[in-house]
C-alpha positions as CSV (number, residue, x, y, z in Angstrom):
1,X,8.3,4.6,-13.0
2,X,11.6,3.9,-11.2
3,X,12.6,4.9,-7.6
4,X,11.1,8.2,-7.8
5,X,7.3,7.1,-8.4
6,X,5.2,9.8,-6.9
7,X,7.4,12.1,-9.0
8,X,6.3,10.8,-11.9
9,X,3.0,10.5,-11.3
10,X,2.0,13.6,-10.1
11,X,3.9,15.5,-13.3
12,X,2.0,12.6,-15.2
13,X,-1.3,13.2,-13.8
14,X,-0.5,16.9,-13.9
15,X,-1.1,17.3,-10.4
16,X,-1.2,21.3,-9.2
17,X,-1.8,21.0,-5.5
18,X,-2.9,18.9,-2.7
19,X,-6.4,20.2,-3.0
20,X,-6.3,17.6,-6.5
21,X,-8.1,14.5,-4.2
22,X,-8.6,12.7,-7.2
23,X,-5.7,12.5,-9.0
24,X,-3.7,12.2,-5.7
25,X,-5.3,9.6,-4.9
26,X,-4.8,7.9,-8.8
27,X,-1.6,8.6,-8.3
28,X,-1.2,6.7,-4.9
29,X,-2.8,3.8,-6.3
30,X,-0.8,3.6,-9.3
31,X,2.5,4.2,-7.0
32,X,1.2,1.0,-4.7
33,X,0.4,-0.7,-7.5
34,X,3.6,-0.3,-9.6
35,X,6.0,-1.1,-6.7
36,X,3.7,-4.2,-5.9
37,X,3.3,-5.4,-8.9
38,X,7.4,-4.5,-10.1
39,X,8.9,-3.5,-8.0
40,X,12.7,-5.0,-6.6
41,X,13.9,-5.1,-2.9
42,X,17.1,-3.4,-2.7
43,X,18.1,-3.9,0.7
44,X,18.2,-6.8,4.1
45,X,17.7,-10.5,3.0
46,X,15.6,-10.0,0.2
47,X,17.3,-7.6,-1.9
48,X,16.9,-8.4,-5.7
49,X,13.6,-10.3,-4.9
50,X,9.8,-9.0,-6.5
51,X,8.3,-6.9,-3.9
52,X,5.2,-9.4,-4.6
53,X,7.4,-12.3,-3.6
54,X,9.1,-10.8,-0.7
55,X,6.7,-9.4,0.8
56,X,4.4,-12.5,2.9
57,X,8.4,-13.4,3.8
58,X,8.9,-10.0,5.6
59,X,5.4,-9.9,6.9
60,X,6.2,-13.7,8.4
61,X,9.5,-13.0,9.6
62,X,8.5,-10.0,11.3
63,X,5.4,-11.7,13.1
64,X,7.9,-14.3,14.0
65,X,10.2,-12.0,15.4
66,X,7.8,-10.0,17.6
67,X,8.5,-6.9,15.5
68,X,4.9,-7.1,14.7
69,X,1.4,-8.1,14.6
70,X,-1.3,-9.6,12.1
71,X,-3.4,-6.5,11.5
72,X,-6.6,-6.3,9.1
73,X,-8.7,-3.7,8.1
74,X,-11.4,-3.2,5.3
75,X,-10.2,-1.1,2.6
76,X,-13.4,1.5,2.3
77,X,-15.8,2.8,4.7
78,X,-18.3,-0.3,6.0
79,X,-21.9,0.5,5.5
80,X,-24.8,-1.7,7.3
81,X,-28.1,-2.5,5.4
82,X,-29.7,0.6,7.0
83,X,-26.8,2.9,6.0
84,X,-25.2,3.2,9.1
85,X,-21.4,4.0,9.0
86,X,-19.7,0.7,11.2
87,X,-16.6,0.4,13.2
88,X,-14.7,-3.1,11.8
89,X,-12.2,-4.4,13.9
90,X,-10.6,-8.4,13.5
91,X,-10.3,-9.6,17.4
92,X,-7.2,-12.6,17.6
């Protein structure tokens, strides 16, 4: 898909507005996906690297330089047994 992605995705997709949740939201999953899966840094230490490879590097060497912080969260809406909508949070 190249550097411009979401470009090609939404004319893929044949995306007409923002109102089109679905296919917007295809087309950011297949934009993550793509870059993740083959993507190439091009710039700082790892340039030329897989984005899949770099990426637990920059995440390390960021947490080791204080320019960040180990941060979780689930990646859809938590539901309890009784069908309660929960607030998740990972506590260091």
């Amino acid at each position: 898909m190249g550097d411009i992605c979401a470009k090609h995705a939404v004319e893929e997709l044949k995306i007409q507005s923002h109102k089109d949740a679905k296919k917007l939201d295809d087309a950011k999953d297949k934009c993550y996906n793509e870059g993740f899966n083959k993507g190439i840094m091009k710039v700082g230490q790892y340039d030329g690297m897989k984005v899949s490879e770099a990426k637990p590097l920059v995440r390390k060497l960021m947490i080791d330089n204080g320019d960040a912080v180990p941060y979780y969260e689930p990646e859809k809406e938590v539901t309890a047994r009784t069908g309660e909508a929960c607030i998740v949070a990972l506590c260091d």
